[in-house]
N, C-alpha and C positions, 0 to 999 in steps of 0.2 A: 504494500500500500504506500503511496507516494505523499511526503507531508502535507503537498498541496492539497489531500482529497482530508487529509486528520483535521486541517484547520479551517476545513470549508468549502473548499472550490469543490461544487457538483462534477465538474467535469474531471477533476483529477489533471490537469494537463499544466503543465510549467508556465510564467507567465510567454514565454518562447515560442511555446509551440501553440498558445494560445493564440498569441498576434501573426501566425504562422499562418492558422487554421482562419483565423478573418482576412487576412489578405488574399488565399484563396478563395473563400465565399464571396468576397466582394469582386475581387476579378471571373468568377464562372456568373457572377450574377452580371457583370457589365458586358460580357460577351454573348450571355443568354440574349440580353437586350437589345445587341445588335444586331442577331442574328434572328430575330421573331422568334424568341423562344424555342430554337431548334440548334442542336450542333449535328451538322454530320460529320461522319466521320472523315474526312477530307479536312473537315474543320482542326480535329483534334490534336496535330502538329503547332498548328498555330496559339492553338488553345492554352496547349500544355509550355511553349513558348511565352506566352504572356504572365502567365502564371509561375514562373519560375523568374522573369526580371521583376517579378511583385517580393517573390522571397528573398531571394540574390539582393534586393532594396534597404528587406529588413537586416539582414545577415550582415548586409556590409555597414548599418552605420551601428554594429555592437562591437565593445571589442574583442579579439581574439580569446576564447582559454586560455587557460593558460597550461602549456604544454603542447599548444597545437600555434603552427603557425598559417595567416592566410598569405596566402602571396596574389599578388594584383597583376592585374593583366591589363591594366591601362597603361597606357605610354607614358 
């Protein structure tokens, strides 16, 4: 059992993977919307692309563990 879920959080999820888990909802909901509420599957490259510069968003402006390092791929 994870402390988050001992001290209250219904969901049990870190605050991490919490704001993880709403950036994906909120990117499949804004693509739902673009798309008349349908994705085909054609769609789901792009889908799953937009949805990953959402996390990659959050991930990058936390800092590093410590014991792990990120390395940057910007110029």
């Amino acid at each position: 059992m994870s402390d988050a879920y001992v001290v209250g959080d219904p969901d049990g999820l870190s605050p991490l993977q919490a704001e993880i888990r709403d950036a994906v909802a909120k990117e499949l909901h804004a693509q739902l919307a673009m798309r008349a509420d349908r994705l085909d599957l054609a769609d789901l490259p792009e889908v799953a692309y937009q949805i990953t510069l959402r996390v990659d968003g959050i991930l990058s402006r936390r800092p590093p563990r410590r014991g792990t390092t990120r390395v940057s791929t910007s110029p």
